[in-house]
Every structure is written in structure tokens, then in C-alpha cells.
C-alpha positions, 0 to 999 in steps of 0.5 A: 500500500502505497501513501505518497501524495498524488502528483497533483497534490505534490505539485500543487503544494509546492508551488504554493509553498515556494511562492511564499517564500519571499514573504516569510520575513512579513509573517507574524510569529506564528505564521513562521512556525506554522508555514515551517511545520507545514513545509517539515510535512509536505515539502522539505520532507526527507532529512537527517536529525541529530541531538542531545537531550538533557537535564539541567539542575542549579544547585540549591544555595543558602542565599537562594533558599533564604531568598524564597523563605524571605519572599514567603515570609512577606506575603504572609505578613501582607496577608495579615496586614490586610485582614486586619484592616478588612477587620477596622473597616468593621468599625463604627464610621465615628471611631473608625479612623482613630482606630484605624491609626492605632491598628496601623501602628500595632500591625507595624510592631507585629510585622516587624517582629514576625518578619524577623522571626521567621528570617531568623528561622529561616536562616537556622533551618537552612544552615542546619538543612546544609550540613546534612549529609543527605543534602551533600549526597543528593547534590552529588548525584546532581553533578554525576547526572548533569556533568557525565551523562547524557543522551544524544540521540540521531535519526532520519525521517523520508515521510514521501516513502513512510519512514522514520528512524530515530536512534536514542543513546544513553551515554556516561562519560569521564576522564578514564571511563565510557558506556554507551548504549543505543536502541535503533527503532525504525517504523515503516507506515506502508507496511505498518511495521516497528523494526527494533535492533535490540543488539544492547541486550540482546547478549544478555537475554540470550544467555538465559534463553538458551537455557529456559526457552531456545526458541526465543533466542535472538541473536543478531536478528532485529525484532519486528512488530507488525499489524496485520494486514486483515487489521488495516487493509479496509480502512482508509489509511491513505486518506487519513495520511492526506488529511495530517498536514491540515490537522496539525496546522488547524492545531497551530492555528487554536493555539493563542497568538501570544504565546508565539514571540519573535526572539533575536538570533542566538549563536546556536541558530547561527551555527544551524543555518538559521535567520528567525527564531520564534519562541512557543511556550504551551502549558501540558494542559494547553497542548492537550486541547492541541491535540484533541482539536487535530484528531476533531480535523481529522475526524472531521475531514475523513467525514468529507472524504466518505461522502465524496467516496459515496458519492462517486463510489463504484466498488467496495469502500473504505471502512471510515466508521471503524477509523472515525471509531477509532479516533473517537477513543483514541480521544476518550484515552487522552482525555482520561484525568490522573486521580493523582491531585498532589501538588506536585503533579498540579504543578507540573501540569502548570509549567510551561513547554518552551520550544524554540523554533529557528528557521531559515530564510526560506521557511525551513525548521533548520534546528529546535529546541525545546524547555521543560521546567521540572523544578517542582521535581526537586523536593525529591532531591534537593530542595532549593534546586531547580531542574530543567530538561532540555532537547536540542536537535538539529536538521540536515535536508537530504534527497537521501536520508540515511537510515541505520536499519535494513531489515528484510526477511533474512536479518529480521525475526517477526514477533506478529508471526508468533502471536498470529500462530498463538492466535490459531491456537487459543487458550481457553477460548482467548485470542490477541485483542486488536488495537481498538479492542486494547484502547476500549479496555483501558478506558473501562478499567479506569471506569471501574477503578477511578482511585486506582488507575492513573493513566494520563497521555500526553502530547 
């Protein structure tokens, strides 16, 4: 099956692209990144990426912990301030003035002793909270994650033939050490596969299976999974393929203007080939109503096409309910709340995803980076400290991207083979449920047990 653009489409989607390349630099913000993305789809769609992901942490220190306890220390006394006044207001109209003063003068006492107090304990708690062991301990670990490892990561994505390609790595690093470890996974959408090399553990899964289960040992074959073909032939793929391009932009588009802000060039953009920078900032929540505004596009565009497929429709036709259907839940599954209401994951849900988009000069995403404040993480390990994680990657435009992984049937060990085999032979009446069948099943369990399943989605 194949998912290429018709060479109408194709054409016509270049042309429109490429007249408006002269125009880019009198788009506003999110006209840049939307016009980027949009050519990242249709036209500049076969690239090489490469990047590194992450964590960032600024250590907690004694002049930073006193500063915030300060800064708690005031709204708490500013709170007490105006409940008393609220309270002299209270007064009859002909002592309310002489009391107010004397209020005033009393409350000034109080703020001035309170405030002091809790300076004082401040500073105690914090010089006692520095000497802990624990604090040094957790402060070098800190250092260990942030200074000696990291996870670079590669890839390739050609979407005119459906492939895509990412390479993650994690990788520890010192003056007399190093360790490194890869996981190639290569998706195929034409013949909606996942093709994984899982060389890095491979050896040690085989060493036990050899010993127990023969039959699962896999060498120095790749691991695929594929649905099939029965699962997906009837449903109208190619049109849902079509419809991605305008769901993502309609995505872009509910997303408020002012989040989108026009920044000056950087020397990372410089090195990348870039001349803007647009900067994006989105809540988790906000990318949330993202996302579900793309599936209602795509539902809503699959609704367009059945029609005109009925009206003009000389055969069998494509099975859009079981698709429609399909989208529908996979809705439902992304709506599905944590029971988890601790202040840490509310805050978390709060703090903004900055993505910085840097573009070239004819509308191309040359490099991202993108921002996610962990800090309420930190009371876990330190206190004080703020966490960032931290994502830069970088695109090379290629007519021939180049992908890691070769399967074919030689060099490939096929996991669906095996679970259609146990499916010919069920147990006790059971079969392998489809994806659709999978999805319904979650959100019936988190029906029946909303305090104890926490799933949540996200974009």
C-alpha cells in the first residue's frame, strides 16, 4: 500500500509553498512556525536529525533558599496586614479612623517582629538543612547526572516513502571511563511495521534463553512488530495520511497568538543555518486541547472524504466508521484525568513547554529546541534546586536520508508471526485483542477503578 501524495497534490503544494517564500520575513510569529511545520510535512520532507537531550539542575544555595523563605515570609505578613484592616473597616464610621491609626501602628510592631522571626528561622533551618549529609549526597548525584551523562540521540525521517528512524543513546562519560548504549527503532507506515535492533541486550537475554526457552533466542536478528494486514487493509489509511498536514496546522492555528514571540538570533541558530527564531511556550494542559482539536480535523475531514467516496463510489469502500471509531477513543484515552491531585503533579501540569523554533530564510525548521521546567521535581532531591530538561536537535535536508536499519526477511525475526500462530491456537477460548479492542479496555478499567488507575497521555 502505497501513501505518497498524488502528483497533483505534490505539485500543487509546492508551488504554493515556494511562492511564499519571499514573504516569510512579513509573517507574524506564528505564521513562521506554522508555514515551517507545514513545509517539515509536505515539502522539505526527507532529512537527517541529530541531538542531545538533557537535564539541567542549579544547585540549591543558602542565599537562594533564604531568598524564597524571605519572599514567603512577606506575603504572609501582607496577608495579615490586610485582614486586619478588612477587620477596622468593621468599625463604627465615628471611631473608625482613630482606630484605624492605632491598628496601623500595632500591625507595624507585629510585622516587624514576625518578619524577623521567621528570617531568623529561616536562616537556622537552612544552615542546619546544609550540613546534612543527605543534602551533600543528593547534590552529588546532581553533578554525576548533569556533568557525565547524557543522551544524544540521531535519526532520519523520508515521510514521501513512510519512514522514520530515530536512534536514542544513553551515554556516561569521564576522564578514564565510557558506556554507551543505543536502541535503533525504525517504523515503516506502508507496511505498518516497528523494526527494533535490540543488539544492547540482546547478549544478555540470550544467555538465559538458551537455557529456559531456545526458541526465543535472538541473536543478531532485529525484532519486528507488525499489524496485520486483515487489521488495516479496509480502512482508509491513505486518506487519513492526506488529511495530517491540515490537522496539525488547524492545531497551530487554536493555539493563542501570544504565546508565539519573535526572539533575536542566538549563536546556536547561527551555527544551524538559521535567520528567525520564534519562541512557543504551551502549558501540558494547553497542548492537550492541541491535540484533541487535530484528531476533531481529522475526524472531521475523513467525514468529507466518505461522502465524496459515496458519492462517486463504484466498488467496495473504505471502512471510515471503524477509523472515525477509532479516533473517537483514541480521544476518550487522552482525555482520561490522573486521580493523582498532589501538588506536585498540579504543578507540573502548570509549567510551561518552551520550544524554540529557528528557521531559515526560506521557511525551513533548520534546528529546535525545546524547555521543560521540572523544578517542582526537586523536593525529591534537593530542595532549593531547580531542574530543567532540555532537547536540542538539529536538521540536515537530504534527497537521501540515511537510515541505520535494513531489515528484510533474512536479518529480521517477526514477533506478529508468533502471536498470529498463538492466535490459531487459543487458550481457553482467548485470542490477541486488536488495537481498538486494547484502547476500549483501558478506558473501562479506569471506569471501574477511578482511585486506582492513573493513566494520563500526553502530547
Amino acid at each position: 500500500m502505497s501513501f505518497q501524495f498524488s502528483k497533483t497534490t505534490a505539485i500543487l503544494a509546492a508551488a504554493g509553498l515556494l511562492s511564499a517564500c519571499s514573504s516569510i520575513a512579513n509573517k507574524s510569529p506564528d505564521e513562521m512556525v506554522r508555514y515551517g511545520v507545514q513545509r517539515n510535512l509536505v515539502h522539505d520532507n526527507q532529512y537527517n536529525f541529530s541531538g542531545q537531550y538533557r537535564l539541567k539542575v542549579i544547585p540549591a544555595t543558602p542565599a537562594r533558599i533564604q531568598a524564597s523563605q524571605t519572599r514567603q515570609a512577606a506575603l504572609q505578613a501582607q496577608q495579615s496586614t490586610d485582614e486586619a484592616i478588612q477587620a477596622a473597616a468593621q468599625v463604627p464610621s465615628q471611631t473608625r479612623t482613630r482606630h484605624k491609626n492605632k491598628v496601623h501602628s500595632r500591625i507595624k510592631q507585629q510585622k516587624t517582629a514576625e518578619f524577623d522571626r521567621k528570617l531568623n528561622q529561616a536562616e537556622y533551618d537552612n544552615v542546619a538543612y546544609e550540613r546534612t549529609a543527605l543534602h551533600y549526597y543528593l547534590q552529588n548525584v546532581q553533578q554525576v547526572l548533569t556533568s557525565h551523562i547524557t543522551a544524544p540521540y540521531s535519526g532520519a525521517v523520508d515521510l514521501r516513502r513512510g519512514r522514520i528512524e530515530v536512534v536514542p543513546q544513553v551515554r556516561y562519560e569521564t576522564r578514564n571511563a565510557l558506556a554507551e548504549a543505543q536502541l535503533p527503532i525504525q517504523a515503516s507506515i506502508p507496511d505498518m511495521a516497528v523494526v527494533i535492533d535490540p543488539g544492547a541486550v540482546a547478549p544478555w537475554w540470550d544467555a538465559y534463553a538458551k537455557v529456559t526457552k531456545p526458541e526465543a533466542v535472538i541473536g543478531d536478528k532485529y525484532l519486528a512488530i507488525q499489524v496485520p494486514r486483515q487489521d488495516y487493509q479496509n480502512l482508509p489509511l491513505k486518506q487519513l495520511v492526506r488529511a495530517v498536514p491540515k490537522a496539525v496546522d488547524d492545531g497551530y492555528a487554536a493555539i493563542d497568538k501570544r504565546a508565539f514571540t519573535q526572539l533575536p538570533m542566538d549563536e546556536d541558530g547561527r551555527r544551524a543555518g538559521a535567520h528567525y527564531h520564534v519562541r512557543l511556550s504551551v502549558t501540558p494542559q494547553q497542548s492537550e486541547q492541541i491535540t484533541q482539536v487535530m484528531l476533531n480535523s481529522l475526524s472531521q475531514q475523513l467525514q468529507r472524504d466518505e461522502a465524496n467516496s459515496r458519492e462517486h463510489a463504484q466498488g467496495k469502500t473504505a471502512d471510515y466508521a471503524s477509523m472515525q471509531n477509532l479516533l473517537q477513543k483514541i480521544g476518550q484515552f487522552l482525555q482520561v484525568e490522573s486521580s493523582d491531585n498532589s501538588e506536585v503533579v498540579q504543578k507540573l501540569r502548570q509549567q510551561p513547554v518552551v520550544t524554540d523554533f529557528y528557521l531559515d530564510r526560506r521557511g525551513r525548521i533548520m534546528a529546535m529546541r525545546q524547555t521543560l521546567n521540572l523544578t517542582p521535581l526537586a523536593r525529591f532531591v534537593s530542595s532549593g534546586s531547580q531542574i530543567y530538561a532540555t532537547s536540542w536537535t538539529q536538521l540536515d535536508y537530504t534527497a537521501h536520508p540515511k537510515f541505520v536499519l535494513k531489515p528484510d526477511a533474512a536479518n529480521t525475526l517477526d514477533l506478529t508471526q508468533k502471536a498470529l500462530a498463538m492466535q490459531n491456537a487459543p487458550k481457553n477460548g482467548q485470542s490477541i485483542d486488536s488495537a481498538d479492542q486494547i484502547i476500549q479496555k483501558l478506558l473501562d478499567l479506569q471506569r471501574e477503578h477511578p482511585d486506582q488507575i492513573r493513566v494520563k497521555v500526553h502530547n
